[in-house]
ZADRENGU-752015 format. One record per residue: residue in one letter; x, y, z of N, C-alpha, C in turn. Coordinates in nm, 4 decimals, always signed. Example, Ala and Ser with C-alpha at 12.3 -4.5 7.8 and 13.67 -1.06 7.14 Angstrom:
@sefi = A	n_X = +1.3190	n_Y = -0.5690	n_Z = +0.7800	ca_X = +1.2300	ca_Y = -0.4500	ca_Z = +0.7800	c_X = +1.3200	c_Y = -0.3300	c_Z = +0.7800
@sefi = S	n_X = +1.2850	n_Y = -0.2250	n_Z = +0.7080	ca_X = +1.3670	ca_Y = -0.1060	ca_Z = +0.7140	c_X = +1.2900	c_Y = +0.0030	c_Z = +0.7870
***
This chain:
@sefi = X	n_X = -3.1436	n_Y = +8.2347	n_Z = +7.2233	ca_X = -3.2833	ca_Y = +8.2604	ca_Z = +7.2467	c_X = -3.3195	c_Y = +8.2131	c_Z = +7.3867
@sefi = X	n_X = -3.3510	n_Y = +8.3049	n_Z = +7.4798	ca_X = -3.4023	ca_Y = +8.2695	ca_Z = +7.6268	c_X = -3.5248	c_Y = +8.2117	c_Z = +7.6205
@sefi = X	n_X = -3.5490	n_Y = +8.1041	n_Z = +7.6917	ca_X = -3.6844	ca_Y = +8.0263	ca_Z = +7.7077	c_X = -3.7689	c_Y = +8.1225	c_Z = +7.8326
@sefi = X	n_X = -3.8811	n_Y = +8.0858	n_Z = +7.7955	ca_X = -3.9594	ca_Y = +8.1633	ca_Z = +7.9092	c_X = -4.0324	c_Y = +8.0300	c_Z = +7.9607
@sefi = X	n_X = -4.0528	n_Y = +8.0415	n_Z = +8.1172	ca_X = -4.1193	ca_Y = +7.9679	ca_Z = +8.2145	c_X = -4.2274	c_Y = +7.8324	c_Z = +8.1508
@sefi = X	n_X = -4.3314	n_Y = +7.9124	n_Z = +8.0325	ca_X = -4.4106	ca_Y = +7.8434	ca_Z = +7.9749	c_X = -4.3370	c_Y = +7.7209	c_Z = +7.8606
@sefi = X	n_X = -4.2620	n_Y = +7.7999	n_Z = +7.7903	ca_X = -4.1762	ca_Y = +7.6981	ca_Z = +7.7317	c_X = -4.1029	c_Y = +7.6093	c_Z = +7.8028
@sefi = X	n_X = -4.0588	n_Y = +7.5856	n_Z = +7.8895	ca_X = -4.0130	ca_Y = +7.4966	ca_Z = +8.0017	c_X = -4.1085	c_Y = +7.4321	c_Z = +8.0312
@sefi = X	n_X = -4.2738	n_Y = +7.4412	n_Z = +8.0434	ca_X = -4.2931	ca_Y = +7.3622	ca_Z = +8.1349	c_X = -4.3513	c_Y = +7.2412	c_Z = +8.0205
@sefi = X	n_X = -4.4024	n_Y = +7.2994	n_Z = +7.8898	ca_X = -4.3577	ca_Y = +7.2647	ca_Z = +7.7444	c_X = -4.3014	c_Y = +7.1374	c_Z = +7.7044
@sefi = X	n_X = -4.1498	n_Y = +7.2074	n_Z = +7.7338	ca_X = -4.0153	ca_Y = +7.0666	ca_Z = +7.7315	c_X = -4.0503	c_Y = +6.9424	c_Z = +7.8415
@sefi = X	n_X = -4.1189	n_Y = +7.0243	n_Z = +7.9678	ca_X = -4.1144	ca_Y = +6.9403	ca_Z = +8.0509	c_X = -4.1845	c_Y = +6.8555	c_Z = +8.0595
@sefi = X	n_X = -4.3377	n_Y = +6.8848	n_Z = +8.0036	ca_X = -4.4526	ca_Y = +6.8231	ca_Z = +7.9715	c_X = -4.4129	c_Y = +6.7070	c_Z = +7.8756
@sefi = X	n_X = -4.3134	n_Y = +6.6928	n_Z = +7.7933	ca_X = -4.3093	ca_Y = +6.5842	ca_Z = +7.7100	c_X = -4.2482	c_Y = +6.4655	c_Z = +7.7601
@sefi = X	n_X = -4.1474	n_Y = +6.4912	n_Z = +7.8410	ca_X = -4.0888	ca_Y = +6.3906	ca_Z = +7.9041	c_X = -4.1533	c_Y = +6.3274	c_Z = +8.0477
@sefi = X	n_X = -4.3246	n_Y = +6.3079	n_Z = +8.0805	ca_X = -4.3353	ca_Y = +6.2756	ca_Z = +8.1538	c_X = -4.4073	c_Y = +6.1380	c_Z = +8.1098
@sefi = X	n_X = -4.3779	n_Y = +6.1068	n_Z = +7.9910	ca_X = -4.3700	ca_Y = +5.9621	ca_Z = +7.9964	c_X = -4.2580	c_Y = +5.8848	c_Z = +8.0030
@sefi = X	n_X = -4.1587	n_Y = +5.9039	n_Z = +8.0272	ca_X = -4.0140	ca_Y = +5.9028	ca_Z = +8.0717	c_X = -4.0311	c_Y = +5.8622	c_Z = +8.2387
@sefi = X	n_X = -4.1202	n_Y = +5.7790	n_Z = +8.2941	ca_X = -4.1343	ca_Y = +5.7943	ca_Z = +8.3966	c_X = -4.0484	c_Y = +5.7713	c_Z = +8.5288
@sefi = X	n_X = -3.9607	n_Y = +5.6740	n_Z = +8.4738	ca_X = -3.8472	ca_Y = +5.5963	ca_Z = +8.5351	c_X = -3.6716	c_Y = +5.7222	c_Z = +8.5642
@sefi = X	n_X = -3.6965	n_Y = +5.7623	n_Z = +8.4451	ca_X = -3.6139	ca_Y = +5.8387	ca_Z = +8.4075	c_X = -3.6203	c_Y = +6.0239	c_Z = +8.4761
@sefi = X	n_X = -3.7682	n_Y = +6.0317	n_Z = +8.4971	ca_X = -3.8334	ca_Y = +6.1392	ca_Z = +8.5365	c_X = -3.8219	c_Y = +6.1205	c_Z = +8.6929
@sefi = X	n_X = -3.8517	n_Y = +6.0113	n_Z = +8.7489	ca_X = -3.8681	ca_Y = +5.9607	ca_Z = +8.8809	c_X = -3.6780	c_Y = +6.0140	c_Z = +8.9292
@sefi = X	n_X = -3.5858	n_Y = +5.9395	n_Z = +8.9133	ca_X = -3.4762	ca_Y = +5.9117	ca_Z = +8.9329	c_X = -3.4031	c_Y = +6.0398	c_Z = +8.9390
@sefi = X	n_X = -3.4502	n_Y = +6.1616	n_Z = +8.8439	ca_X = -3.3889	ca_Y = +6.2734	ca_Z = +8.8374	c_X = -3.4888	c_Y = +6.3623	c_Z = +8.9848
@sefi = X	n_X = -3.5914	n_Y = +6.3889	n_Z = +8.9574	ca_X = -3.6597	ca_Y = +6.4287	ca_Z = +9.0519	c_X = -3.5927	c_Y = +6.3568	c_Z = +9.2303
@sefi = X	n_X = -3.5705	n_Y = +6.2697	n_Z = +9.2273	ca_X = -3.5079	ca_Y = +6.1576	ca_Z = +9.3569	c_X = -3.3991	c_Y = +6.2295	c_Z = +9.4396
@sefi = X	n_X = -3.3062	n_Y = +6.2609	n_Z = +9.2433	ca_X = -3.1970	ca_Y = +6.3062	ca_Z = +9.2996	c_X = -3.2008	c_Y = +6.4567	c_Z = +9.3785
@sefi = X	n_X = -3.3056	n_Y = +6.5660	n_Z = +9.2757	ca_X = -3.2981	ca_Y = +6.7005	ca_Z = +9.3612	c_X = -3.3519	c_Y = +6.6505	c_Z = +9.5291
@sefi = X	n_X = -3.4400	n_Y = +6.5613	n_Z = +9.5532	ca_X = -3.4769	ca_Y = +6.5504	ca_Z = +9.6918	c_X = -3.3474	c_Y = +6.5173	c_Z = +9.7649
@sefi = X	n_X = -3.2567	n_Y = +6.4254	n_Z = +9.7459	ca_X = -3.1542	ca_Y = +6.3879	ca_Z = +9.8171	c_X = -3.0885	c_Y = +6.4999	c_Z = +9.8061
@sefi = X	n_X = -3.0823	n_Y = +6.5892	n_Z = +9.6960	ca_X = -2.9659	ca_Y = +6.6987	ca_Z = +9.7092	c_X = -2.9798	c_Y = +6.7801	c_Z = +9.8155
@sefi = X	n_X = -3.0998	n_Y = +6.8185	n_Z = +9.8764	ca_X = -3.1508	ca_Y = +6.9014	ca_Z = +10.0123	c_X = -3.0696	c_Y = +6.8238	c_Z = +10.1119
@sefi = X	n_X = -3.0594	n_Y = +6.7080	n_Z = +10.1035	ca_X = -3.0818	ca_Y = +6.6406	ca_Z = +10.2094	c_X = -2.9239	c_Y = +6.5745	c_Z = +10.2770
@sefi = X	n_X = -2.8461	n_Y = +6.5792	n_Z = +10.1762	ca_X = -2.7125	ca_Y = +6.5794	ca_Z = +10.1769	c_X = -2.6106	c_Y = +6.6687	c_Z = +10.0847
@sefi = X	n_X = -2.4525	n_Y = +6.7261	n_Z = +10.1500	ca_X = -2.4000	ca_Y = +6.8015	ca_Z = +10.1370	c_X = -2.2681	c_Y = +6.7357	c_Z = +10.0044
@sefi = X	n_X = -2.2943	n_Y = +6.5948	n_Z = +10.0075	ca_X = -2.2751	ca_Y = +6.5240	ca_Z = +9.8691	c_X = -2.2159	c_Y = +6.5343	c_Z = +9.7843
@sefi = X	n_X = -2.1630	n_Y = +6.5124	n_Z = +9.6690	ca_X = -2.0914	ca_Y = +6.5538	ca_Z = +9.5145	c_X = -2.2279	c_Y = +6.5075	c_Z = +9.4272
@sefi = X	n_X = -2.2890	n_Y = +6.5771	n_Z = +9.3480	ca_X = -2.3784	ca_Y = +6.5411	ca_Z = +9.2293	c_X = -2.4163	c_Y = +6.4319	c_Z = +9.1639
@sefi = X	n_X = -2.2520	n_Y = +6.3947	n_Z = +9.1217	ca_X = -2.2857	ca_Y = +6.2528	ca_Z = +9.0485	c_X = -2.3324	c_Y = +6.1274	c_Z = +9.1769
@sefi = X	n_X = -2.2585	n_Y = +6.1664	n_Z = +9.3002	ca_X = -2.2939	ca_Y = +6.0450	ca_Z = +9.3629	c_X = -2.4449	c_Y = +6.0392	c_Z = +9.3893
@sefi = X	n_X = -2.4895	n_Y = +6.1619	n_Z = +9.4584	ca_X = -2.6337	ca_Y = +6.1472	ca_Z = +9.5236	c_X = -2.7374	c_Y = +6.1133	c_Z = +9.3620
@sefi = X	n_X = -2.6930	n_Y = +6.1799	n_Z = +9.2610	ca_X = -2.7178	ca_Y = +6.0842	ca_Z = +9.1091	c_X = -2.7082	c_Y = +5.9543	c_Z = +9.1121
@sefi = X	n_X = -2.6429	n_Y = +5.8983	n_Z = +9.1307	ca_X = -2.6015	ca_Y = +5.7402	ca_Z = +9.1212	c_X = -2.6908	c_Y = +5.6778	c_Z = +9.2232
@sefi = X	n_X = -2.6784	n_Y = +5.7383	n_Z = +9.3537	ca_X = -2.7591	ca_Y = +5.6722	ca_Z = +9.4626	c_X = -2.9365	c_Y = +5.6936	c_Z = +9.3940
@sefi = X	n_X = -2.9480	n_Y = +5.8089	n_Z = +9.3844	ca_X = -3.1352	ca_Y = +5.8133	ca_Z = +9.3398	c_X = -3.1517	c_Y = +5.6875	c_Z = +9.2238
@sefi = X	n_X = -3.0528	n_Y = +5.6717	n_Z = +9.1484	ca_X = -3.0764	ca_Y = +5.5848	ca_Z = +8.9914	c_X = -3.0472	c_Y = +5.4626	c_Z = +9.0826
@sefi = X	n_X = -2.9587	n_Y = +5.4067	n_Z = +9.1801	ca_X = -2.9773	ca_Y = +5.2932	ca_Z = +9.2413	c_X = -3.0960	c_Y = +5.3076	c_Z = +9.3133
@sefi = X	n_X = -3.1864	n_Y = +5.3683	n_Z = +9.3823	ca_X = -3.2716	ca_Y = +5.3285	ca_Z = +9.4436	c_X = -3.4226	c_Y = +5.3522	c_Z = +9.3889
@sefi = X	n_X = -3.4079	n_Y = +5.3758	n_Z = +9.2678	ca_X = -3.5277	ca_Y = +5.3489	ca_Z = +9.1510	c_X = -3.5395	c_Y = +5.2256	c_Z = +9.0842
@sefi = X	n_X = -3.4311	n_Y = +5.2218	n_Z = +9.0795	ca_X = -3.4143	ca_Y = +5.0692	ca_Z = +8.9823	c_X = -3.4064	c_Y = +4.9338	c_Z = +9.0944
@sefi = X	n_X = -3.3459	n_Y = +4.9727	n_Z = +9.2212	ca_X = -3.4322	ca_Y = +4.8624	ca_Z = +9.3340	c_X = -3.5932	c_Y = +4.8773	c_Z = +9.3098
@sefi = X	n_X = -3.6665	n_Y = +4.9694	n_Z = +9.3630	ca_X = -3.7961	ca_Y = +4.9721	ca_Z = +9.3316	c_X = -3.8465	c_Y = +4.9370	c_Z = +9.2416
@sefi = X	n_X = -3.7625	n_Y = +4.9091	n_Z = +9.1094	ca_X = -3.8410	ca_Y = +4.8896	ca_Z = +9.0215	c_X = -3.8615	c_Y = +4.7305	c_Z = +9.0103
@sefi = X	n_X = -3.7230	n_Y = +4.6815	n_Z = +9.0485	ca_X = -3.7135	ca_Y = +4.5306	ca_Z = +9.0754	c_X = -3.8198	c_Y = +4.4997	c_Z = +9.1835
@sefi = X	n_X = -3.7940	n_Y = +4.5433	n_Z = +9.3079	ca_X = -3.8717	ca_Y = +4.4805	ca_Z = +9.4105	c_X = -4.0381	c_Y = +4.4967	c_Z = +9.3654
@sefi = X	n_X = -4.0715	n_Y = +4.5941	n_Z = +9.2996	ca_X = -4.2178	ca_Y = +4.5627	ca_Z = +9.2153	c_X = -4.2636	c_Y = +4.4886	c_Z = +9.1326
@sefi = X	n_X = -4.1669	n_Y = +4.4563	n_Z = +9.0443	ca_X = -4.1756	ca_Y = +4.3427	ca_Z = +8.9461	c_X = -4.1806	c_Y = +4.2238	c_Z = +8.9639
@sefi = X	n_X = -4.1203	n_Y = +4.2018	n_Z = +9.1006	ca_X = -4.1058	ca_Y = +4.0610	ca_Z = +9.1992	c_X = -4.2149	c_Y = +4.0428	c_Z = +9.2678
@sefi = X	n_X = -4.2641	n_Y = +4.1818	n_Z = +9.3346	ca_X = -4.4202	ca_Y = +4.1269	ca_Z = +9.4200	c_X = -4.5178	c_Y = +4.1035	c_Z = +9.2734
@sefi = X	n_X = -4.5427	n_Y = +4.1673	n_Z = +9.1678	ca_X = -4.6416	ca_Y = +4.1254	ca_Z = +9.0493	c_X = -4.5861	c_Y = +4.0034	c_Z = +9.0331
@sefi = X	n_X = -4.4787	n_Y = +3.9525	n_Z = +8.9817	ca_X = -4.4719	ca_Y = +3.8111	ca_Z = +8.9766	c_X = -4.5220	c_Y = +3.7150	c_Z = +9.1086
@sefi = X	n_X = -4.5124	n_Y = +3.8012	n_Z = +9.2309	ca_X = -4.5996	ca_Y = +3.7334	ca_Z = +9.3651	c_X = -4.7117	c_Y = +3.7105	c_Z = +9.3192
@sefi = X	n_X = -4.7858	n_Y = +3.8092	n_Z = +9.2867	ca_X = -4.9513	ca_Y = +3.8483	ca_Z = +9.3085	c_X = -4.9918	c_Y = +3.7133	c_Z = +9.1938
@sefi = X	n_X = -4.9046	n_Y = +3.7316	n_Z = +9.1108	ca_X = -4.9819	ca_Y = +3.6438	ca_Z = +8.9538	c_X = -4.9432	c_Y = +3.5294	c_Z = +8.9825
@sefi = X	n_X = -4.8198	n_Y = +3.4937	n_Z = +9.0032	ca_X = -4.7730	ca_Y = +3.3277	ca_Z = +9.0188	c_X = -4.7254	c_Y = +3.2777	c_Z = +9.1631
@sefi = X	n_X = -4.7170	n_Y = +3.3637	n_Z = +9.2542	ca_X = -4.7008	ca_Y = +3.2837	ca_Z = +9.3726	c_X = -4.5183	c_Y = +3.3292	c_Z = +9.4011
@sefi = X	n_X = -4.5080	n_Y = +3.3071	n_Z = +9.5166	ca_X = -4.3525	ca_Y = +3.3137	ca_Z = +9.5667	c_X = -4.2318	c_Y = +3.2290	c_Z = +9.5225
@sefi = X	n_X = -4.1284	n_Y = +3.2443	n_Z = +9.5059	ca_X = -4.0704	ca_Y = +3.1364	ca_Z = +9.4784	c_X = -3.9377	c_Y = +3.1908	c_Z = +9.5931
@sefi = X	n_X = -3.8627	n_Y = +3.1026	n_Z = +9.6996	ca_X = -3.7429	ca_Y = +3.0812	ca_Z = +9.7720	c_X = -3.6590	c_Y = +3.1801	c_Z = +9.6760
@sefi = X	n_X = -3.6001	n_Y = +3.1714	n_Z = +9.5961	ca_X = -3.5150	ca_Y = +3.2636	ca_Z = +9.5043	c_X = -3.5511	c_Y = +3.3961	c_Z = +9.4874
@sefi = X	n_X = -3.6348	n_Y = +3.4412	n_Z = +9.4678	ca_X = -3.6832	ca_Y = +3.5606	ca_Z = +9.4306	c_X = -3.7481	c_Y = +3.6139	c_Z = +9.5735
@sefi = X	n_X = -3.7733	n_Y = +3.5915	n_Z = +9.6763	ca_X = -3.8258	ca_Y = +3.6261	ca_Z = +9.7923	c_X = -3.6504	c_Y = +3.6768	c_Z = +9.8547
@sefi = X	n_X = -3.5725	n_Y = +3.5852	n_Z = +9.8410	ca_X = -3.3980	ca_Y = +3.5961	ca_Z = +9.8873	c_X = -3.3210	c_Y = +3.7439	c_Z = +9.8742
@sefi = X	n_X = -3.3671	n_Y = +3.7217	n_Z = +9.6824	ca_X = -3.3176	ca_Y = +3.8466	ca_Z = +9.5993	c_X = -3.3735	c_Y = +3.9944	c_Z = +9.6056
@sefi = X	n_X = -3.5252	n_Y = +3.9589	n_Z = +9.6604	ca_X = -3.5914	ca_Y = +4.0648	ca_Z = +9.7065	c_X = -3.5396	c_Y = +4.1302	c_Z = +9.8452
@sefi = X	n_X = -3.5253	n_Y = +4.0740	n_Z = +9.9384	ca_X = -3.5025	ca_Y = +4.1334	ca_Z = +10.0203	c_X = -3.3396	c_Y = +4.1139	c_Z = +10.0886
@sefi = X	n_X = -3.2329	n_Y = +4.1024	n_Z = +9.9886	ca_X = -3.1397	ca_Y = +4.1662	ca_Z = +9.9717	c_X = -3.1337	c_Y = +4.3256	c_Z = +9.8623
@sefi = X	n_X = -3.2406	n_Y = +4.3231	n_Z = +9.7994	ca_X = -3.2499	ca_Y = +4.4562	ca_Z = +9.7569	c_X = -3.3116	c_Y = +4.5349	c_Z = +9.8492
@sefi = X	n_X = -3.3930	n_Y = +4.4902	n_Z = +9.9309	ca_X = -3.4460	ca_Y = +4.5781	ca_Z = +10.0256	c_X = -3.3477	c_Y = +4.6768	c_Z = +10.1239
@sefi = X	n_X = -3.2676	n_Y = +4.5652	n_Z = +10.1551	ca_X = -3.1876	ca_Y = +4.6006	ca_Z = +10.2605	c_X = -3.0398	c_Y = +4.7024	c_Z = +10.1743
@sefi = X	n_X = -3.0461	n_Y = +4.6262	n_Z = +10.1244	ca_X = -2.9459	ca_Y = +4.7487	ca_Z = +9.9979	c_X = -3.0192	c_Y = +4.8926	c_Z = +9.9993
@sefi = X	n_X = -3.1512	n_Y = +4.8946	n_Z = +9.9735	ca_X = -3.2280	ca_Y = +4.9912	ca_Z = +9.9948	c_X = -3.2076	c_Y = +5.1015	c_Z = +10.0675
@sefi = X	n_X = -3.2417	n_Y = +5.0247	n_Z = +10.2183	ca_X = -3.2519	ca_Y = +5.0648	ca_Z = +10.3467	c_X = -3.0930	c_Y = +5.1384	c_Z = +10.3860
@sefi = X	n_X = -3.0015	n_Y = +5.0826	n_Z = +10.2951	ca_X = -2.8460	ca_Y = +5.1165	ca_Z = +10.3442	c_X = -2.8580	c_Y = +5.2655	c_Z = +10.3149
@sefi = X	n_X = -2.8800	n_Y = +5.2919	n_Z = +10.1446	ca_X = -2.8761	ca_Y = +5.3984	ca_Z = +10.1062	c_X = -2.9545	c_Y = +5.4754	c_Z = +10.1171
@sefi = X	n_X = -3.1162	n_Y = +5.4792	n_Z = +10.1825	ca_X = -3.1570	ca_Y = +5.5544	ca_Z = +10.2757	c_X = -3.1078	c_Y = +5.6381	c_Z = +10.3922
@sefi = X	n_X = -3.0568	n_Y = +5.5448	n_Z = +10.4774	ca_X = -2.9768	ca_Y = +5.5336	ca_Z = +10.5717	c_X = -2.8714	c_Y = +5.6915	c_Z = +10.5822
@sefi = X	n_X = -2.8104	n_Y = +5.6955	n_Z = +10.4498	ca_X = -2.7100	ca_Y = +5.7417	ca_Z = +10.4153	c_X = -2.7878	c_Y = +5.9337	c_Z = +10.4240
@sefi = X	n_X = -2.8620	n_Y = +5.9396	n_Z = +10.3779	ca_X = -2.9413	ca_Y = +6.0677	ca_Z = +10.3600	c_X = -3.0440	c_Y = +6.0863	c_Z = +10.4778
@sefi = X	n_X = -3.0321	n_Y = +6.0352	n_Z = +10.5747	ca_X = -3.1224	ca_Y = +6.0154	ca_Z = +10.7137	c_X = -3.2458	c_Y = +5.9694	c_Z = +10.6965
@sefi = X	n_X = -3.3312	n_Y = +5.8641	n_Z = +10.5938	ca_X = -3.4353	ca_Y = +5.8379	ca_Z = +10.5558	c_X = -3.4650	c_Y = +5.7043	c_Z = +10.5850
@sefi = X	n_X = -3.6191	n_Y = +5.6196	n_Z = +10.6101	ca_X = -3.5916	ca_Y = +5.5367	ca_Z = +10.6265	c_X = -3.6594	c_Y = +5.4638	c_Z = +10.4767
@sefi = X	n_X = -3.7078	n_Y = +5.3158	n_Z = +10.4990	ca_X = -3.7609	ca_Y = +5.2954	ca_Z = +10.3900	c_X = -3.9164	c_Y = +5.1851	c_Z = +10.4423
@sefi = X	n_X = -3.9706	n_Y = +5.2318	n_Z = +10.3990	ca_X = -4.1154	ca_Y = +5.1602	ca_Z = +10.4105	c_X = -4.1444	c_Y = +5.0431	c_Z = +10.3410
@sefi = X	n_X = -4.2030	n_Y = +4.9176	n_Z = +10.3455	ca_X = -4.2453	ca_Y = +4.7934	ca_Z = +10.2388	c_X = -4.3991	c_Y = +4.7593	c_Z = +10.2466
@sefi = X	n_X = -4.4150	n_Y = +4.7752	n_Z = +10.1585	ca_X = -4.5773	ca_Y = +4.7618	ca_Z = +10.1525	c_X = -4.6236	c_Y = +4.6195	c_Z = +10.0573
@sefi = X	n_X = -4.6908	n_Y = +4.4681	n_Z = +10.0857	ca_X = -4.6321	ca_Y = +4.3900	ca_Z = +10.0278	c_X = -4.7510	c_Y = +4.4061	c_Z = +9.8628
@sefi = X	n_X = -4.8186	n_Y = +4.4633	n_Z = +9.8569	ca_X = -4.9670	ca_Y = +4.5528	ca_Z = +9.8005	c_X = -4.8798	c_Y = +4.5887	c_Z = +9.6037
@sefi = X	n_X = -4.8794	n_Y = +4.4538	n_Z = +9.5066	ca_X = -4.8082	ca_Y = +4.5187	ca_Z = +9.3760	c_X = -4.9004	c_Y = +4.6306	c_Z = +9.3336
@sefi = X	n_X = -5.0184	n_Y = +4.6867	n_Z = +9.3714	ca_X = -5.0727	ca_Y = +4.7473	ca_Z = +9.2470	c_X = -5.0470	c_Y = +4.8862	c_Z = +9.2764
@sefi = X	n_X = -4.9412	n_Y = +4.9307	n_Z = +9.3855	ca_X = -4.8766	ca_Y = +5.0469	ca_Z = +9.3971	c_X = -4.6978	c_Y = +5.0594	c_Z = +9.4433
@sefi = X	n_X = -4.6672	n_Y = +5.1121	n_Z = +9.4970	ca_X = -4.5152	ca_Y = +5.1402	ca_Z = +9.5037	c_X = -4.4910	c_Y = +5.0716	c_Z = +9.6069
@sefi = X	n_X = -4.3877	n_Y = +4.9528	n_Z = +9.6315	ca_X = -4.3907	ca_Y = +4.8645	ca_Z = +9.7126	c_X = -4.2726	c_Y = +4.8371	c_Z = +9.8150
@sefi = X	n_X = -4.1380	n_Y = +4.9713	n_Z = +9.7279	ca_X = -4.0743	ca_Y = +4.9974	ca_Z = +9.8304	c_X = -4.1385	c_Y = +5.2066	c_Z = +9.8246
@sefi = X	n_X = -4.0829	n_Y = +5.2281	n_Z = +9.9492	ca_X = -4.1698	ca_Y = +5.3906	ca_Z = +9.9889	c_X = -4.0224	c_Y = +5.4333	c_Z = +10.0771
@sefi = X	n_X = -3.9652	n_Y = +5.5592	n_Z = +10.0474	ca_X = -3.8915	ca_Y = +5.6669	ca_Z = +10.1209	c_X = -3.9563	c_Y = +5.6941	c_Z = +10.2321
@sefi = X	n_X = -3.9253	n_Y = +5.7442	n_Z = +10.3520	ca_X = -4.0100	ca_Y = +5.8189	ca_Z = +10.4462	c_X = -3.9256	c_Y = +5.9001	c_Z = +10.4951
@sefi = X	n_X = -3.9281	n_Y = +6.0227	n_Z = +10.5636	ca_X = -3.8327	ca_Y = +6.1090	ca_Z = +10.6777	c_X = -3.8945	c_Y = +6.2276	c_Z = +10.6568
@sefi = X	n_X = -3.8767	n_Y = +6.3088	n_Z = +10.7313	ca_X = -3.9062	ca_Y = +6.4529	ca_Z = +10.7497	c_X = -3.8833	c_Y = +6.5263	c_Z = +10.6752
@sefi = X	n_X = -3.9431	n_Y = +6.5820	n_Z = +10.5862	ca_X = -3.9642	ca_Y = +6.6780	ca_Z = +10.4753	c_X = -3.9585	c_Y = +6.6374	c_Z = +10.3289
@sefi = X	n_X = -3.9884	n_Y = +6.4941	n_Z = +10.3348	ca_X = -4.0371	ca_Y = +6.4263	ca_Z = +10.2108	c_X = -4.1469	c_Y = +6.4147	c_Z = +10.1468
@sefi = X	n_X = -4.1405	n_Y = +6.5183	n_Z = +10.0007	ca_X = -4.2725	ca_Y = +6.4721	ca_Z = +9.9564	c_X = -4.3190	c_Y = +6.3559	c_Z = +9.9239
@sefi = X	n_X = -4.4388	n_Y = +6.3491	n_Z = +9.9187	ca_X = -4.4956	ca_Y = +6.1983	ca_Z = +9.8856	c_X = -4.5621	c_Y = +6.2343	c_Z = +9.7178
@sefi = X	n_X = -4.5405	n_Y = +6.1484	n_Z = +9.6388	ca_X = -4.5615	ca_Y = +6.1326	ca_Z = +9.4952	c_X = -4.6532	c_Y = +6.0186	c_Z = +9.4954
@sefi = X	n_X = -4.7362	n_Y = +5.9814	n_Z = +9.5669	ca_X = -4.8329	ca_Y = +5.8427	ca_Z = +9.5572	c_X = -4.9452	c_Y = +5.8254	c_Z = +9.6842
@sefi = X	n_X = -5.0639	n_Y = +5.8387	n_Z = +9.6591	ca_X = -5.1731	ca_Y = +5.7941	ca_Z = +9.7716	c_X = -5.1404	c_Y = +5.7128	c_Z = +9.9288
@sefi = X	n_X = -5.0144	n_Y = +5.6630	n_Z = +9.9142	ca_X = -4.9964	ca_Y = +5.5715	ca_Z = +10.0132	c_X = -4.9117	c_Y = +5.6362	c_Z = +10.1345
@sefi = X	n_X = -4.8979	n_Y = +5.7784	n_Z = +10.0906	ca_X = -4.7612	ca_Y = +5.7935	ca_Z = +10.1879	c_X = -4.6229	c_Y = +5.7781	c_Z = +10.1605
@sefi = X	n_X = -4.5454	n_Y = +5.8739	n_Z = +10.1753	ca_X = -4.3702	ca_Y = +5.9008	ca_Z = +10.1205	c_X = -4.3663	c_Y = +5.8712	c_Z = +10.0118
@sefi = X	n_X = -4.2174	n_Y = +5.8640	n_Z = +9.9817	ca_X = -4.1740	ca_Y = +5.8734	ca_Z = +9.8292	c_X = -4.1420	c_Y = +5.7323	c_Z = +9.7260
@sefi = X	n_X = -4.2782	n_Y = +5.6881	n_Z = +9.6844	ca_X = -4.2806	ca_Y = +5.5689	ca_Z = +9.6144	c_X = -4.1699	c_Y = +5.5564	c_Z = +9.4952
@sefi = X	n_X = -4.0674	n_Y = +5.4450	n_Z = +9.5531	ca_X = -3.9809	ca_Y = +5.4218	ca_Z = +9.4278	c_X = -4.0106	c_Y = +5.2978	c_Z = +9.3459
@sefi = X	n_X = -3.9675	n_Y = +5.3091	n_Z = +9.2261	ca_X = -3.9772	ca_Y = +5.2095	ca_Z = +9.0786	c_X = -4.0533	c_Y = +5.2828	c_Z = +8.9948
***
């Protein structure tokens, strides 16, 4: 049985509380433009650089509510820079915004959509 357009968007409509999961796949078609790649990797790279974002957000809310701590400021921005590597890799750079109540690491480069009020491609 062939699906038609509407039924797709259907399936698609349900999984957008899947947001993490939704984010990471969407990540990957952007990197796929953007490098000539194998699938699973530029896969692996989008799911690593969601799940940085998602950390480095969870770390500035633990900023905002309880304050900094030496350890977690360290760990943060060795994920950053982990970040920035695999940006790097797809010609992109990466933006930090120190602001938890939106996306706190951000994609940027030329022909990136932006998914968030702030500018480029908010990951976590």
């Amino acid at each position: 049985m062939k699906t038609t357009f509407a039924d797709r968007q259907d399936i698609r409509s349900e999984y957008r509380g899947l947001e993490g999961q939704v984010n990471a796949e969407t990540l990957a078609a952007i990197l796929a433009r953007l490098s000539d790649d194998p699938p699973h990797l530029i896969g692996h790279d989008a799911a690593e650089l969601v799940s940085i974002g998602a950390r480095v957000n969870r770390y500035g809310a633990l900023d905002c509510n309880y304050g900094s701590t030496p350890r977690r400021d360290k760990t943060a921005d060795k994920l950053i820079l982990r970040a920035r590597a695999i940006a790097a890799m797809y010609g992109l750079t990466i933006r930090t915004d120190g602001d938890c109540r939106g996306y706190i690491l951000r994609l940027a480069g030329e022909g990136l959509p932006s998914n968030n009020l702030g500018g480029g491609y908010g990951l976590g």
